[in-house]
C-alpha positions as CSV (number, residue, x, y, z in Angstrom):
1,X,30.4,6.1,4.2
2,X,29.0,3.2,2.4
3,X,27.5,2.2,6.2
4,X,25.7,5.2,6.0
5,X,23.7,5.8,2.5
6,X,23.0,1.9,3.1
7,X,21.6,2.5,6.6
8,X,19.6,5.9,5.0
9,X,18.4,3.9,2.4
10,X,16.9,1.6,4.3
11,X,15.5,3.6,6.7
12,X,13.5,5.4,3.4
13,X,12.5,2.0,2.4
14,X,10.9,1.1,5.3
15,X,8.9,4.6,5.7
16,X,8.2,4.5,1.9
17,X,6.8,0.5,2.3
18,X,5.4,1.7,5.8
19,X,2.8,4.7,4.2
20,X,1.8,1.9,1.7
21,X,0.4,-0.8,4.6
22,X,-0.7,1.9,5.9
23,X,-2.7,3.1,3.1
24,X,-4.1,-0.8,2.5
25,X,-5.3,-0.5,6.6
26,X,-6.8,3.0,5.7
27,X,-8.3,1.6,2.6
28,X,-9.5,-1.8,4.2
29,X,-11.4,0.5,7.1
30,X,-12.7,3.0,5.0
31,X,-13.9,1.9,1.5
32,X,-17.5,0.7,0.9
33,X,-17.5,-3.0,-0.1
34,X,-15.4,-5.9,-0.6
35,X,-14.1,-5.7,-4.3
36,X,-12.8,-2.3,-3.6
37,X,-11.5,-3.5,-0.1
38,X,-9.5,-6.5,-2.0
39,X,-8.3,-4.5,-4.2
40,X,-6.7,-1.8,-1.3
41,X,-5.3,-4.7,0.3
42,X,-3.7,-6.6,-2.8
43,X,-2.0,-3.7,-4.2
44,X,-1.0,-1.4,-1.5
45,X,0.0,-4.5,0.8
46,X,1.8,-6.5,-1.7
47,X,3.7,-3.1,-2.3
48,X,4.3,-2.2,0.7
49,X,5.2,-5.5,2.1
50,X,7.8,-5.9,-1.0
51,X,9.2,-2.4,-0.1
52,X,10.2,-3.2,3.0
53,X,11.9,-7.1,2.0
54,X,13.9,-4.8,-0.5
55,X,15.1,-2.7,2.5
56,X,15.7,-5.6,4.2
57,X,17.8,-6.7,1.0
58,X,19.5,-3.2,0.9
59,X,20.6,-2.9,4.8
60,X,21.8,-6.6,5.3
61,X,25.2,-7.4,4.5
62,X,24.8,-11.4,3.7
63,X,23.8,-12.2,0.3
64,X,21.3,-15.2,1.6
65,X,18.9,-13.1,3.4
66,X,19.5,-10.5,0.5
67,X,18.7,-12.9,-1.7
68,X,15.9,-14.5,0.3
69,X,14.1,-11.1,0.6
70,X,14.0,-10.4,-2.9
71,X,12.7,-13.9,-3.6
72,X,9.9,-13.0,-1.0
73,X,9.4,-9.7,-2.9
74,X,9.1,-11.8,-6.5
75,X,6.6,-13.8,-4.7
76,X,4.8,-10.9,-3.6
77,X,4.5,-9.6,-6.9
78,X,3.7,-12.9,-8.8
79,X,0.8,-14.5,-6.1
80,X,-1.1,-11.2,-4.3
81,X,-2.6,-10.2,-7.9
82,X,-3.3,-13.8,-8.5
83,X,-5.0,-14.7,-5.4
84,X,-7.0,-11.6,-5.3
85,X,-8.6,-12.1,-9.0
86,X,-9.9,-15.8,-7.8
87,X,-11.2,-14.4,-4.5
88,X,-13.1,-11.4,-6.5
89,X,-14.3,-14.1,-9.0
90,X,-15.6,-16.6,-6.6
91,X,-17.1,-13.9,-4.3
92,X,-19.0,-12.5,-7.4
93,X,-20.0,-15.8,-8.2
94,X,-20.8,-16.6,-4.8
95,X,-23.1,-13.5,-5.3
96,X,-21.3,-10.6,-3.2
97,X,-23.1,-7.5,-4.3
98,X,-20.9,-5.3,-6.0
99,X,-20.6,-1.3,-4.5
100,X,-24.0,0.7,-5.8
101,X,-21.2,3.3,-7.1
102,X,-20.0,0.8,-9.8
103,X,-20.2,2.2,-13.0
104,X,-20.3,-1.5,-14.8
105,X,-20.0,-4.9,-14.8
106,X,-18.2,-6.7,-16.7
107,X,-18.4,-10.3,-15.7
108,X,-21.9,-11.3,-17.4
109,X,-19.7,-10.5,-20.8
110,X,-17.0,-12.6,-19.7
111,X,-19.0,-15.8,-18.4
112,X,-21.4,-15.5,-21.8
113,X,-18.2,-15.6,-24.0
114,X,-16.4,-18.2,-22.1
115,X,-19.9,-20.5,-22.3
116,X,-19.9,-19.4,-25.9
117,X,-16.6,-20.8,-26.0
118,X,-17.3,-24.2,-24.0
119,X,-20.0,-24.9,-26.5
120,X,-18.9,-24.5,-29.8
């Protein structure tokens, strides 16, 4: 019985983590610049990815590739934000346009207060 619910629940995992890489494709192909298309790709990947290492996690029976696959999934979670923040900030200070649609920009308020900072 056990066999089973672990075998469905896995099976849910993968579909559930599945729709999300799909979504980061879908949103990688279809929105309008590259911020936006990071931003698809870091957070519907990294969850979609980590879905599916926790149903790997959930239908395996050994604790070292349980184990393994949620380390991979903690990873996930505490690198893809990371590593899409420096690429957005050295891709707006490389001078990528941002989308025309943008309502505001920030970063000038940042980089004034951090040279504020550096200076005083």
């Amino acid at each position: 019985m056990i066999d089973i619910v672990q075998n469905y629940l896995a099976g849910i995992l993968i579909i559930v983590g599945s729709s999300f890489a799909l979504v980061a494709s879908i949103g990688l192909l279809r929105l309008p610049e590259f911020y936006t298309r990071m931003h698809a790709a870091s957070k519907a990947g990294t969850l979609g990815s980590g879905v599916m290492l926790i149903a790997l996690a959930v239908y395996t029976d050994e604790t070292t590739i349980a184990t393994r696959a949620l380390a991979g999934f903690v990873f996930f979670l505490l690198t893809a934000p990371i590593s899409a923040h420096l690429l957005a900030k050295a891709a707006y200070a490389a001078g990528y346009p941002l989308w025309e649609g943008s309502v505001h920009d920030e970063m000038p308020k940042q980089t004034a207060a951090a040279d504020a900072r550096e200076t005083s």
